[in-house]
N, C-alpha and C positions, 0 to 999 in steps of 0.2 A: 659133558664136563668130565674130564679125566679127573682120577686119583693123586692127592700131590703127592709128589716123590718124598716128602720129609714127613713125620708126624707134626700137626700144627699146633703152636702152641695151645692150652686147655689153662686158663688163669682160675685158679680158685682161691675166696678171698673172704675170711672169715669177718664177719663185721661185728665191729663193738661201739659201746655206747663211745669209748675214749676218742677214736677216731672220727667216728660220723660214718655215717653212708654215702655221701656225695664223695669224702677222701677216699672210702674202700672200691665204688663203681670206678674212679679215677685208675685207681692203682692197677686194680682189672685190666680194663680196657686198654693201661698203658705194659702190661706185663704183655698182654695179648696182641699187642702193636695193632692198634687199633688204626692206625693213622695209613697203614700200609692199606689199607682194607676198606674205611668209608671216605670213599671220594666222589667227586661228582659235582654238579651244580643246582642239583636238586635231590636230597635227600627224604626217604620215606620209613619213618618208624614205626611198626606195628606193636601196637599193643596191645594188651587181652581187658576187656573190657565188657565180661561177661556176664556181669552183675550190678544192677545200678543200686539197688539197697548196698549198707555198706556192711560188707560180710569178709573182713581180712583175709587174705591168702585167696582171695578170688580172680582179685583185679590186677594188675601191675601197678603196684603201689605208685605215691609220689613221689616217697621216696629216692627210687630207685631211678625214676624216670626223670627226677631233677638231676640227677647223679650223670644222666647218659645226656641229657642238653645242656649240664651244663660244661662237661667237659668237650663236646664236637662247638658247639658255641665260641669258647674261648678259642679254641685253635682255628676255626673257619666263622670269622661274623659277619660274613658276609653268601654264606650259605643259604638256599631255601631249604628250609624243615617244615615237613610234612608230619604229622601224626594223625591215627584212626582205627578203625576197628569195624567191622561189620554187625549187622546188627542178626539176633537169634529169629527162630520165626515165632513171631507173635508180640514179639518186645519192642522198645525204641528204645534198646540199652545202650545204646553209643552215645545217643542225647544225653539221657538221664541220667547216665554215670558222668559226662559233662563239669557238670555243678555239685553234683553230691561226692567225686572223689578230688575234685578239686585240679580235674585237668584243664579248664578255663582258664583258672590263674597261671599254670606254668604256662599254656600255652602263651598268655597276655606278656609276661617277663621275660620269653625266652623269643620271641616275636616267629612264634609256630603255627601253621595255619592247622587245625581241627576239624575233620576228614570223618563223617557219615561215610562209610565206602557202599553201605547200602541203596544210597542217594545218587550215587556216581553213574553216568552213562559205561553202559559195560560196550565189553568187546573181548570177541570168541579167536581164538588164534592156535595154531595146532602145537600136539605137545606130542613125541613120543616115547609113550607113559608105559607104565605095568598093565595098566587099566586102561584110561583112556587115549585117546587122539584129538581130541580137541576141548580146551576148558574155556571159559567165559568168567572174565576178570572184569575189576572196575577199571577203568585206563586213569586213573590216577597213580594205580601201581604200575604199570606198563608206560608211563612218561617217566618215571622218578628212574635218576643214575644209578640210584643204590637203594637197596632195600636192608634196613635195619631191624632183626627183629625182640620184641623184650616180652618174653613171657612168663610166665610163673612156673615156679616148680611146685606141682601137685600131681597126685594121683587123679585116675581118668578109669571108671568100669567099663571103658572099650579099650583101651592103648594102653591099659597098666599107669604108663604116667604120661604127662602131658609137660614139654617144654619148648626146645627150640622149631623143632619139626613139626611140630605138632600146631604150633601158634598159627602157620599157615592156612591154618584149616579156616580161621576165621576171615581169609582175604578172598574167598568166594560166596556168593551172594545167598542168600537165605534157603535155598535149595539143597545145599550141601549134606543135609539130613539124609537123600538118597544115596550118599554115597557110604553109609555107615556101616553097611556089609561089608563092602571092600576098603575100609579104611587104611588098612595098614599097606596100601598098592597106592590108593588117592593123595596120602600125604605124599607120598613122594614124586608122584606125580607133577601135585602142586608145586615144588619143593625145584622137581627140574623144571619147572619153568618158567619161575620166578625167580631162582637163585639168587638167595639171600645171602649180604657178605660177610655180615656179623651178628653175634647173638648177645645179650646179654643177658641172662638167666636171673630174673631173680626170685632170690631161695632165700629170704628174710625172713618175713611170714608166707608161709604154704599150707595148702592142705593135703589132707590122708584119709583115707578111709574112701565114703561114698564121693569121690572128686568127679568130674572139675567144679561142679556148685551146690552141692551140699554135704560136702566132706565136714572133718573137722578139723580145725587150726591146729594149725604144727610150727611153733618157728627154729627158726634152723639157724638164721643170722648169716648168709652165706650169698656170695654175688659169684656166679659163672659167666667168664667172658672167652669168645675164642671166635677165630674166624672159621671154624668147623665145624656147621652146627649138630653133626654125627657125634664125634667127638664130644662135642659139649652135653651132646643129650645122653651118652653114653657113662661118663662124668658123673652127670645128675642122678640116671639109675642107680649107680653102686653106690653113691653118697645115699640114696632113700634105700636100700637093703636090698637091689632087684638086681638080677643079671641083665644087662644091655643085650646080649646075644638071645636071650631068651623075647625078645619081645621085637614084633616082626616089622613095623613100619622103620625102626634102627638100623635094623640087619639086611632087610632091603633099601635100605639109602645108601650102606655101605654096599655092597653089590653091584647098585647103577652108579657109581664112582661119585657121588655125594661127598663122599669124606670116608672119614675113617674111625672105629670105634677106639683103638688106640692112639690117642692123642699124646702131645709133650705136657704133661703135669708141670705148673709152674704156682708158684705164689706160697698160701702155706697148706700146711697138711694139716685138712680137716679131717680126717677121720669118716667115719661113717654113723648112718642109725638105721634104726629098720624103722618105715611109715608103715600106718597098716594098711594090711591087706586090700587093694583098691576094689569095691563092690557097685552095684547098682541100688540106686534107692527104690524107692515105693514105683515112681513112677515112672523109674529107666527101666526095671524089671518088668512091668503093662508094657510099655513098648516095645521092647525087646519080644515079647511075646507076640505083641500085634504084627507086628513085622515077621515075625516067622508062621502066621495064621495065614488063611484064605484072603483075608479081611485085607492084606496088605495093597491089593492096587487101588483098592476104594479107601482106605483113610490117609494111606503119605502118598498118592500119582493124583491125587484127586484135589480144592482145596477146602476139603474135611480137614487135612494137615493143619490148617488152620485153629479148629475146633479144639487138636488133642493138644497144640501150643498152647492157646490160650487156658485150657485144663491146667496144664504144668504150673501158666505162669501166676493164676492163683492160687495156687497149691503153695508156692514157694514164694507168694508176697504175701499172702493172710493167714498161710496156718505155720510155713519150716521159717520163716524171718522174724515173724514177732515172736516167738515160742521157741525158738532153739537158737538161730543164728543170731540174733540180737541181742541176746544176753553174753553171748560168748564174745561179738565183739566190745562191749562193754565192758566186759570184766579186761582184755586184752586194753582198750583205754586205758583202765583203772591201772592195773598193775606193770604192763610193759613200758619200756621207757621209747617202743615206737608209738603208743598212744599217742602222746601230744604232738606229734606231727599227724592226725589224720584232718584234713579240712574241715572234716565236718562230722557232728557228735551224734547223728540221729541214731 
């Protein structure tokens, strides 16, 4: 993929209650000429869907993602749309976030098929990568014309922050955990060889601190759209207080001619904040350790991997969800005016 001769548009698009989120994704997507960008006959949305408890700033809201079907919707209704997500290991969160974020219903309204990408027959196809030379895809992303991706803007205590490039990570199958040495070489990897056309960022509710799932909520009210997902993710760093240059899976996409971190600013000027400091929680710090111990080819090459998944994922549905994250979404129901749009109150 070469570098485009021009900076690509960068749409930044402060959302308020007056307008809605569906008008502001619109506005996005059409500042960013979004039309020049998703086409095809079969279209495939990625979305991050990393969390099935509902823990705000985790998931790619519904918001956001009614916003992006329903404006490709009205200009192509006769498109196939695809949406999905891979699942973590140990979880069946692609299911279970399903029903509980209320991606059934949009899928049923917007007549989108909902894509387990864990479930898909894979297939290994070569890539010439930082890292590797051959990755193993679900072929549901490898038939689709175009690859749409929508991910969250949050902090991540491997990547600093997690958005457009980054969303990728979730289109490779439950494995992808070995690749978290060399992450910041893998996303781009993935990234060329998939080559997504368009991003949509959304930066409503996010998180900060110990991200991508057990940070804590930040909302920003903010939709990032651009066919650059460099650019876009570049964007999103300086809006959450980070240098884009300082952080290495960016700086190497712009390199292998991904894009480019200086983008064309359009839409309005947001400003900036500082998110805090992106960390490891209780249990990304254990692992991070175990991975750098003897121990590592016996608990993640072996499937013990299995064991320290299922560790995390009680960890994080019986003691950090009822006791920390569920109150904070609650209170964000109570008082935020994205509350009553969330499907479900659990």
């Amino acid at each position: 993929m070469q570098k485009p001769t021009s900076p690509a548009p960068v749409a930044r698009i402060r959302v308020t209650q007056a307008e809605g989120v569906q008008a502001a994704v619109k506005r996005a997507m059409e500042l960013a000429s979004w039309r020049e960008h998703i086409q095809g006959s079969r279209i495939f949305l990625k979305i991050n869907t990393l969390s099935f408890p509902l823990v705000p700033g985790t998931n790619t809201s519904p918001w956001v993602l009614e916003g992006v079907l329903q404006t490709i919707r009205e200009a192509m209704p006769d498109v196939r749309l695809q949406m999905g997500d891979s699942q973590i290991v140990g979880a069946d969160n692609v299911r279970r976030a399903e029903k509980i974020w209320g991606y059934d219903r949009l899928a049923a309204k917007y007549g989108v098929e909902y894509v387990d990408l864990s479930r898909d027959p894979l297939e290994e196809i070569q890539v010439d990568g930082m890292h590797v030379k051959k990755l193993v895809f679900p072929r549901t992303l490898l038939e689709a014309d175009c690859l749409v991706t929508l991910p969250v803007m949050k902090c991540h205590h491997l990547s600093t922050i997690t958005a457009s490039l980054k969303n990728q990570w979730g289109c490779l199958p439950t494995f992808r955990h070995n690749f978290h040495p060399v992450l910041h070489q893998v996303i781009v990897d993935i990234n060329q060889a998939l080559a997504p056309r368009f991003t949509v960022i959304d930066g409503t509710v996010c998180q900060e601190g110990k991200g991508p799932r057990t940070g804590d909520v930040r909302i920003a009210d903010l939709v990032i759209a651009s066919p650059d997902l460099v650019a876009a993710d570049a964007a999103a760093a300086r809006y959450m207080g980070f240098d884009p240059r300082a952080i290495g899976f960016i700086t190497n996409a712009e390199a292998r001619g991904l894009g480019s971190i200086e983008g064309e600013m359009v839409g309005d000027d947001v400003g900036s904040e500082q998110f805090a400091t992106p960390k490891s929680n209780l249990l990304g710090g254990i692992h991070k350790r175990l991975r750098a111990s003897f121990l590592k080819p016996l608990l993640f090459d072996t499937p013990l991997v299995q064991v320290l998944a299922k560790g995390a994922l009680v960890y994080n549905s019986l003691l950090w969800y009822p006791f920390v994250a569920r109150p904070k979404a609650q209170k964000l129901i109570r008082e935020s005016w994205y509350g009553p749009q969330f499907p479900y109150k659990g």
